[in-house]
N, C-alpha and C positions, 0 to 999 in steps of 0.2 A: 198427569200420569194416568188417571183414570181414561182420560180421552185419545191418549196412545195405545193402552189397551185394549181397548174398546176398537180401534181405527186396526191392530195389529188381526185381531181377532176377525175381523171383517173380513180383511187381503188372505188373509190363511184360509178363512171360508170358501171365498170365492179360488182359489188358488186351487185348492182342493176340489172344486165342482169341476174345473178345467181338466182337473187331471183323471178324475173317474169319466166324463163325457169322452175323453179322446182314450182311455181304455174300452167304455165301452163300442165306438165307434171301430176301432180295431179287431174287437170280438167280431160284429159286426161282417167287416171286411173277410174275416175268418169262414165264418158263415156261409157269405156269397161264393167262394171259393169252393168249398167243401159240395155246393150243393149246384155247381157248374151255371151259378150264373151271375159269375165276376166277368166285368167285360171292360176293355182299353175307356171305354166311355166313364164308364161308371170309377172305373180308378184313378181318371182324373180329376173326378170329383170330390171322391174320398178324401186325397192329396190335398187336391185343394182346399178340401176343408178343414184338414188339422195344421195345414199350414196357419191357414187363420187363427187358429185357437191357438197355436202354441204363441204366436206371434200378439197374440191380442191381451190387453190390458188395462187396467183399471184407472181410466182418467179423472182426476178429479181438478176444477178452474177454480184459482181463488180470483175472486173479480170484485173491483171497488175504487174510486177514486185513492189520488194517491194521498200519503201521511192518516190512512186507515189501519197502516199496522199487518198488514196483510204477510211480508215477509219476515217481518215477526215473528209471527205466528209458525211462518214453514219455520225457522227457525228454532223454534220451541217444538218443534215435531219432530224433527227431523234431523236437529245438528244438537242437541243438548248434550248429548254424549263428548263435545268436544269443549265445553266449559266456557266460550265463547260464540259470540255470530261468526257464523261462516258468511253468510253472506252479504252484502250490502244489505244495513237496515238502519241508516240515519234520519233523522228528519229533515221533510222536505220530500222533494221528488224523488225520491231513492232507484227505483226499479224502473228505468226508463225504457226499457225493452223487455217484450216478452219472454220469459225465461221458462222453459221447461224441463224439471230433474225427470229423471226415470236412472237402471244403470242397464245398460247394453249387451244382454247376456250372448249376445252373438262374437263380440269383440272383446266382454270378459276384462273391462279396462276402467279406470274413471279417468276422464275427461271433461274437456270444456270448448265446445265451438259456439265459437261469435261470428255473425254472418253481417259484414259492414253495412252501414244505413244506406250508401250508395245504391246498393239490389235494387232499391227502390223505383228508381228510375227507369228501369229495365221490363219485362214483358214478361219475366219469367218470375211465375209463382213461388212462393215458397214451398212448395210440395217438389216444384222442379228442383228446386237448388238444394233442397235434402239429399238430391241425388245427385250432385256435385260436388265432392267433398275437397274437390280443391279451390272452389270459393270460400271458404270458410277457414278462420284463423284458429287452430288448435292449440290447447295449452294441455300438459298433462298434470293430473293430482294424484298426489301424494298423500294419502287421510293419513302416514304414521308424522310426518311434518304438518299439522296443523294451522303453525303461524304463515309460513308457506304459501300455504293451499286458500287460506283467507286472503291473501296480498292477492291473487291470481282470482280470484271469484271477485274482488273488489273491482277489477276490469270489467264488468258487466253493468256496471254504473256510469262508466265513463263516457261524457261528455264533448260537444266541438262544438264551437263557436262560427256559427256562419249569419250571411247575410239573410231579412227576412225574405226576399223573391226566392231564393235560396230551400230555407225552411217550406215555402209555397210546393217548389218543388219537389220537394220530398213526401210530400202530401199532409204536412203537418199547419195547422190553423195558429196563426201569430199571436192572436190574443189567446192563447191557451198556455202558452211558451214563456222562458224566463228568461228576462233579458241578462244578457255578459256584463257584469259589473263592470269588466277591466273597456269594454267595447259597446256604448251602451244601445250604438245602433245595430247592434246584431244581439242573437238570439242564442239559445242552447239546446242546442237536439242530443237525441242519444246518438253514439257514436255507431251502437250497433241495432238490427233490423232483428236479430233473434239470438238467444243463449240457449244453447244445447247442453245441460250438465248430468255426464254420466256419474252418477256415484255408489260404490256398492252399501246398500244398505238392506236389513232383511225385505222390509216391508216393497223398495226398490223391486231387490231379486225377485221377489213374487209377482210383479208385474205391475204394480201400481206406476202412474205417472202424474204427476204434479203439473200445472201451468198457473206459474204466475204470471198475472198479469198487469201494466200500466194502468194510469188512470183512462178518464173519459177522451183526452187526445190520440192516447195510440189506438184505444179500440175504435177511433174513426179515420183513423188514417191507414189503418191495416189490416184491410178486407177478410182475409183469411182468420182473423179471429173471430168474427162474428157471422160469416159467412157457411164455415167446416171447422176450426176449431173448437171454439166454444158448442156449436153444437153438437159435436161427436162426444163432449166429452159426458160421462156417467151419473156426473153430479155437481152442482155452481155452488159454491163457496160464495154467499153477498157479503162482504165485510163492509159495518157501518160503526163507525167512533164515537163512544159517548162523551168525548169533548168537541168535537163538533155537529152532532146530531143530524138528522135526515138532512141535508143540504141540496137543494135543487140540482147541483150537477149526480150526487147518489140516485136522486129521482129519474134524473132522465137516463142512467146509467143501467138502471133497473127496468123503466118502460121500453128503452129502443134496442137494448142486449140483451134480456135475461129475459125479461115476463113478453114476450113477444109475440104475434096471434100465431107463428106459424114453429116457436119452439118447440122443442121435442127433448126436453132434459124429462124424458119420466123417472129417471131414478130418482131426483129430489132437486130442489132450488130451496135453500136454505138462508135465510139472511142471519148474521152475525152481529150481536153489537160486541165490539171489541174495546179495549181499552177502560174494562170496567174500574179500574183502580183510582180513576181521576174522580170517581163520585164519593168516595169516603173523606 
């Protein structure tokens, strides 16, 4: 609880710095005008610049192998109010696709877009296909039907069964993968390449955005996380398990994504031991 308001108090902070900067920059605007020298130049600048700010927001990446607990944790931050996980958090490989909450104050909706693994294969980035929105499968949510709205977020988990050349394909490494109990010579990919979840929540409407993220296979099969994702984002959440402690693949999770010669996370890189409860 402490750590919710602590985390709330931050987003309100920074919420608030946004909203005096882009009054003052309208003062500003004012200014230039009053004193004839606002120019078509200069006021697309302007524009452009509070576009950015109004549009800009508080990213924060949880990143860690998987059955680290990680959406959990969004969980306990962010869906407690609902007296249940909202979201897929069993053990095991839970989170098999990148997922990012924020809510969409331009559309003013909650939502759920899944962009199928297939993308993969194709030339077109994920930044492109954000701009497609008829690749992506929409579900809508309901936060006053809770059990509801859990059944539909638990599709973000979901699984397909394909061949290993297959799995190659999609850029995913074989020995990382779990094999289909029912099919033992095929593998289990996620079914989808990204989860979009708009949901109104305060800290949301402020501007914050979440990414969760897979373990060590997606972050090398899925350029764009390690590439502009994770770097863009404000601050790396490392979650590490104290029932399975520093594990080689958290190590190299941490040297070749996070602590990197050429990152630029200056707001913080923070490691996490999680799961303290197994040590009593």
């Amino acid at each position: 609880m402490h750590t919710q308001g602590s985390l709330s108090h931050q987003v309100k902070a920074y919420h608030n710095w946004k909203k005096e900067l882009i009054r003052q920059i309208s003062r500003y605007r004012l200014w230039l005008q009053d004193n004839n020298l606002f120019t078509d130049d200069i006021s697309q600048r302007i524009r452009h610049g509070l576009e950015l700010l109004i549009e800009d927001e508080l990213t924060i990446a949880f990143v860690g192998e998987y059955s680290r607990g990680k959406t959990e944790l969004i969980n306990a931050l962010f869906f407690a109010e609902f007296g249940q996980r909202m979201l897929p958090s069993q053990a095991g490989r839970t989170t098999m696709c990148p997922t990012e909450l924020f809510f969409d104050r331009t559309e003013n909706a909650n939502y759920l877009l899944l962009l199928p693994i297939e993308t993969r294969t194709e030339e077109h980035s994920l930044q492109e296909l954000r701009r497609q929105p008829a690749r992506w499968i929409r579900h809508e949510l309901d936060q006053s039907t809770p059990d509801v709205m859990r059944e539909v977020l638990a599709e973000v988990a979901r699984v397909k069964s394909v061949t290993p050349a297959e799995a190659r394909a999609l850029g995913f490494e074989e020995g990382n993968l779990e094999h289909d109990r029912e099919n033992p010579d095929q593998v289990l990919v996620p079914a989808w390449r990204n989860a979009q979840i708009s949901i109104r929540h305060p800290l949301f409407e402020r501007g914050l955005r979440i990414l969760d993220t897979p373990g060590l296979n997606a972050l090398g099969s899925e350029p764009e996380l390690t590439i502009s994702m994770l770097p863009a984002a404000h601050a790396v959440i490392f979650l590490l398990s104290a029932d399975t402690g520093v594990t080689a693949s958290d190590m190299t999770i941490w040297k070749e994504y996070i602590d990197t010669r050429n990152a630029d996370h200056r707001a913080g890189r923070f490691a996490v031991l999680n799961k303290i409860d197994v040590l009593w």
